[in-house]
C-alpha positions in Angstrom: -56.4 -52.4 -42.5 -53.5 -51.4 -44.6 -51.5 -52.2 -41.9 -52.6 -55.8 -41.6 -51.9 -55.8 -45.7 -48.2 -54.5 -44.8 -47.8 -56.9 -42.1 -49.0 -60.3 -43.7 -46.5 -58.8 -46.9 -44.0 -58.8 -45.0 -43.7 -62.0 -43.0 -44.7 -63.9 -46.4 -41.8 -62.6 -47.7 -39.8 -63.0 -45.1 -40.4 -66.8 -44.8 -40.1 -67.3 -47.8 -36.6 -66.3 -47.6 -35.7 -67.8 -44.9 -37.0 -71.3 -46.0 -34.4 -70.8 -48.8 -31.3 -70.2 -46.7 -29.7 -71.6 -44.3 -29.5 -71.3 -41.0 -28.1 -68.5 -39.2 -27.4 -66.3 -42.5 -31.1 -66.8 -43.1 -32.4 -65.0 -40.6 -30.7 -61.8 -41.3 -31.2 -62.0 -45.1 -35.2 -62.4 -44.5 -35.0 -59.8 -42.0 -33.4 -57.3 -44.3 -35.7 -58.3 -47.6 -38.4 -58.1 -45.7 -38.0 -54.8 -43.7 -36.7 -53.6 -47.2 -40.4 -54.4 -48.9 -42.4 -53.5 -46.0 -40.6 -49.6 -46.2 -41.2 -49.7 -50.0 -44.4 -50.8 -49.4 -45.1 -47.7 -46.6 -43.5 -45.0 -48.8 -45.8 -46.0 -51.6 -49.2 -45.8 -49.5 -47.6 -42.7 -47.5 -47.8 -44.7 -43.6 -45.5 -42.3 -40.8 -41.9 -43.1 -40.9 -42.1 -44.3 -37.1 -43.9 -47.8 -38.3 -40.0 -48.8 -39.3 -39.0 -49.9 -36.0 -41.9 -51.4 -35.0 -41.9 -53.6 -38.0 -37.9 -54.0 -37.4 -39.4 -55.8 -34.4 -42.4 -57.6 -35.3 -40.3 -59.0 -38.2 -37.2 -59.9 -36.5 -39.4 -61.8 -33.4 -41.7 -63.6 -35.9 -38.5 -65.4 -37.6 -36.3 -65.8 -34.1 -39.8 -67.4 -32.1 -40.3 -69.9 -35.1 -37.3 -70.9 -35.8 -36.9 -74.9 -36.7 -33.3 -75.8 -35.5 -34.0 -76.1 -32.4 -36.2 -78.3 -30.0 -40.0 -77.8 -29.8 -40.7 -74.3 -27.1 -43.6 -72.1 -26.9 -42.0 -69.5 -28.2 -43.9 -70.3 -31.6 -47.2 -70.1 -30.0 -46.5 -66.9 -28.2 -45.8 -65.2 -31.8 -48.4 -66.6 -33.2 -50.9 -65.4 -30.0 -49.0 -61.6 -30.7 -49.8 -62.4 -34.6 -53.5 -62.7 -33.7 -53.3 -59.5 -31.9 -52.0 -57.7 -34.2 -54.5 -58.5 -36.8 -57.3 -57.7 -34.3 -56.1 -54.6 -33.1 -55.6 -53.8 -37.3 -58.9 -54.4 -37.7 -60.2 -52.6 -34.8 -58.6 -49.2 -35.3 -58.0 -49.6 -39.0 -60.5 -46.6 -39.2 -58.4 -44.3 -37.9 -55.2 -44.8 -40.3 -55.4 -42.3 -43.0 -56.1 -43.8 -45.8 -53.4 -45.1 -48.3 -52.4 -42.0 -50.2 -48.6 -42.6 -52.2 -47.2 -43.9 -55.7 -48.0 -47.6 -55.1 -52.3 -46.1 -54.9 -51.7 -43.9 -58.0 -50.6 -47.2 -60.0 -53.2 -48.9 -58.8 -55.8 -46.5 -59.8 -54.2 -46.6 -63.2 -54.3 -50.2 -64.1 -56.3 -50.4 -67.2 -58.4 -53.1 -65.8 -62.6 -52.5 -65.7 -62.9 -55.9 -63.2 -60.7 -53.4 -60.2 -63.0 -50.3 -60.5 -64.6 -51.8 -57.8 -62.3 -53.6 -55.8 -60.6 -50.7 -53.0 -57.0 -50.7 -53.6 -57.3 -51.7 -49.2 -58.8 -55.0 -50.6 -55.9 -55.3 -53.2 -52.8 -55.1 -51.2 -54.7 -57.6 -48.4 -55.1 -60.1 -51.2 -51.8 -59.7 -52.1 -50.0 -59.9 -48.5 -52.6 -62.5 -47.4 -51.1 -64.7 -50.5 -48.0 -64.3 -49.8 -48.5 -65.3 -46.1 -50.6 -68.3 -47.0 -47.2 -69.7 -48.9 -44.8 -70.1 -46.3 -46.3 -68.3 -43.1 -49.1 -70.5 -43.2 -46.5 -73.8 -43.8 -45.1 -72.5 -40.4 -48.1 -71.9 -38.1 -49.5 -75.6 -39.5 -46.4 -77.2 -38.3 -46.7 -75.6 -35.2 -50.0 -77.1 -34.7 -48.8 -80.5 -35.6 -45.9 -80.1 -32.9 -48.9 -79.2 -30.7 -50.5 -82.1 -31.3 -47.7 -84.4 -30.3 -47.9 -85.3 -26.8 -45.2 -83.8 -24.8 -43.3 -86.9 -23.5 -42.8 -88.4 -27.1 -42.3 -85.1 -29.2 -39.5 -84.7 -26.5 -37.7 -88.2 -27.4 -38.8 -88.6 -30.9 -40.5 -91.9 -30.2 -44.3 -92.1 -30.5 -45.8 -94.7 -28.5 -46.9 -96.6 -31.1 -43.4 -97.2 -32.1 -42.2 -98.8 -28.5 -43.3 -102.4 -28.4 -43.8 -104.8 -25.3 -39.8 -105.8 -25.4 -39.4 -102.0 -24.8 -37.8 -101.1 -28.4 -38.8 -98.5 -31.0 -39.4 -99.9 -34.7 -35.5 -98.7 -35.5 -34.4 -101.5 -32.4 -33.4 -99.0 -30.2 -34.3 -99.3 -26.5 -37.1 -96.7 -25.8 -36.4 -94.2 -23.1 -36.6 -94.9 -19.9 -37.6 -98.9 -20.7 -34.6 -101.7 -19.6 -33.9 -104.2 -22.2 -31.0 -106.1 -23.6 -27.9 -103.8 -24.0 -30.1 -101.0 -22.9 -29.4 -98.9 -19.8 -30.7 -100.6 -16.4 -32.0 -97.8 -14.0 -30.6 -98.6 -10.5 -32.4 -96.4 -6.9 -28.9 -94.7 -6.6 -27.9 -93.4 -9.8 -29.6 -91.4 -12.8 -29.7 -93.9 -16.0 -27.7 -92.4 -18.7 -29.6 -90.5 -21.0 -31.3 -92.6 -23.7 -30.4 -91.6 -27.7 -33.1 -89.3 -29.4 -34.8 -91.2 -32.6 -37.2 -90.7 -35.1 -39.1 -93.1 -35.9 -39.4 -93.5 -39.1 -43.5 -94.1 -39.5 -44.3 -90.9 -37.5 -47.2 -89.1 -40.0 -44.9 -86.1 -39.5 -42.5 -87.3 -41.1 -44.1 -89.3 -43.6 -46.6 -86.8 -44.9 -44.1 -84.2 -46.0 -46.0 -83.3 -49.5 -47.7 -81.0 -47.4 -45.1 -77.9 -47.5 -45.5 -78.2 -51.3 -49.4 -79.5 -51.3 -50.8 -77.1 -48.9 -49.6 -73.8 -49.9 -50.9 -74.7 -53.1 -54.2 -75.8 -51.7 -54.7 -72.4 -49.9 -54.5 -70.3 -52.0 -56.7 -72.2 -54.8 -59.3 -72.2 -52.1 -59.0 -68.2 -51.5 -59.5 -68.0 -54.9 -62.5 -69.9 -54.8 -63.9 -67.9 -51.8 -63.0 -64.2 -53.2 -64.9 -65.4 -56.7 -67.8 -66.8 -54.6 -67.4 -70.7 -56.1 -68.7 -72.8 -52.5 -69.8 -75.3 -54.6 -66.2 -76.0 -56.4 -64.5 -74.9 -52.8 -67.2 -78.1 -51.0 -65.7 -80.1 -53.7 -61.7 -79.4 -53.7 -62.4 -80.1 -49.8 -64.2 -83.8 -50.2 -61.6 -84.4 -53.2 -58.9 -84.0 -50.6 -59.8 -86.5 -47.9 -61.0 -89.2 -50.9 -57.1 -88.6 -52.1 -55.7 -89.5 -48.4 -58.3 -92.1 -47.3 -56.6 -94.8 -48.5 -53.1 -94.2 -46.6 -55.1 -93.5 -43.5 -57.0 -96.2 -44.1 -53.2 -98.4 -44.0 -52.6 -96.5 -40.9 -50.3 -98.6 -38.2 -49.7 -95.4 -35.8 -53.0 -96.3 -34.0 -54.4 -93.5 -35.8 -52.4 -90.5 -35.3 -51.9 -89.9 -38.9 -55.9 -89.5 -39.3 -55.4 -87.1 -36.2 -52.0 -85.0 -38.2 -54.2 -84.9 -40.9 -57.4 -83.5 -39.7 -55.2 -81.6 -37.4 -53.0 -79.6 -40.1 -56.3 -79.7 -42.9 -58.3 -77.5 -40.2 -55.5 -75.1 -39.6 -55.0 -74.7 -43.3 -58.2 -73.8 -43.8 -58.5 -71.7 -40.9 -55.6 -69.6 -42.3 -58.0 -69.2 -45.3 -61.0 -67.9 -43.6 -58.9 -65.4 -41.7 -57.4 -64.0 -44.9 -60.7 -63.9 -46.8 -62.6 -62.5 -43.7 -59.9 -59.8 -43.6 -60.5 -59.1 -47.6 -64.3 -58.9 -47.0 -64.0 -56.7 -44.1 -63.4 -54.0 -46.8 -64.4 -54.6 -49.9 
């Protein structure tokens, strides 16, 4: 399992990195801090040199598969399925990793702090990569899921369907793809019609509901807290709390209801990304 920890550490910190740079110097900068921490981090609970390269890779296809400059692929999902993997195959022979043995353990054990007697240091370093992942990390894999959740077609032109009106224009004016209208592009048996221009439109949920990068990392790691201390009560609460908050801009919704969908669609993922973390935690404390 300290392997999981070392893993989760080291994609939080690379996103978080690369969230802060641009594009393409901030893929090799995250790449290097993160390879940088995650060899720190294997000295200090004395894992074989060998796990270098393979984290090298892990690292280096995480930020290159969910990359946001260019169009939607499944890329994305495929590190994400290899993510899961990982995690499962951590927990499943995570009994047969020495266990953590180094400078980073004997700090630990020397924190003057009654409350961690009991807590394995295993438990420590998964609550602290799990946090880390549930900034950033977790801000990717939800948006993933939201990209999912667009249908194919539209996420393709940037035009939700809502948006294209009976006269066969978007809400910015512009003639929808692939629909004839005045000064738009007539489609004739004989020739391909030009393609139309890519537009956002401007009341997509996705776009409008962008408190979430700052919101949600926020919100997940309040309710890990609430889980590891054993508060369901207060967790039940922070939950109901948020849907009163958004009700009433779903309630105004004028996307035929795709921004109830993002948002019960990103909420579940979020959370989801919580259990995991927390079931990881329990598995050994």
């Amino acid at each position: 399992m300290i392997l999981a920890a070392l893993l989760l550490l080291a994609l939080g910190i690379a996103d978080l990195v690369r969230s802060r740079l641009p594009y393409p110097r901030a893929i090799w900068i995250a790449t290097a801090a993160a390879v940088l921490v995650f060899l720190l981090a294997a000295d200090g609970v004395g894992l074989d040199w060998w796990w270098a390269p393979i984290a090298v890779v892990a690292i280096s296809g995480w930020l290159a598969a969910t990359r946001e400059d260019t169009p939607a692929h499944r890329t994305g999902y495929w590190a994400l399925g290899a993510l899961a993997v990982a995690l499962v195959a951590a927990v499943v022979f995570g009994p047969a990793v020495a266990p953590p043995v180094g400078f980073v353990v004997d700090w630990y054990d020397s924190l003057p702090y009654s409350g961690l007697i009991a807590v394995p240091f295993t438990a420590f370093a998964l609550t602290v990569g799990g946090t880390l992942f549930l900034f950033e990390s977790s801000n990717v894999i939800v948006r993933l899921a939201l990209r999912g959740e667009r249908s194919a077609p539209d996420a393709a032109a940037g035009v939700t369907s809502s948006a294209v009106s009976a006269s066969g224009f978007t809400s910015s004016g512009v003639t929808a793809p692939g629909v004839s209208g005045p000064g738009g592009p007539r489609r004739r048996w004989w020739r391909r019609a030009p393609p139309a221009p890519v537009v956002a439109d401007v009341r997509t949920p996705f776009t409008e509901l962008k408190g979430g990068r700052f919101i949600g990392p926020l919100e997940r790691v309040f309710l890990l807290a609430l889980v590891l201390t054993g508060q369901f009560t207060a967790l039940a609460a922070v939950i109901a709390a948020k849907g009163i908050v958004r009700f009433p801009e779903i309630s105004k919704d004028e996307t035929g209801g795709s921004k109830a969908e993002y948002f019960l669609v990103g909420s579940f993922a979020s959370w989801a990304l919580v259990v995991v973390v927390a079931t990881l935690i329990a598995l050994v404390s």
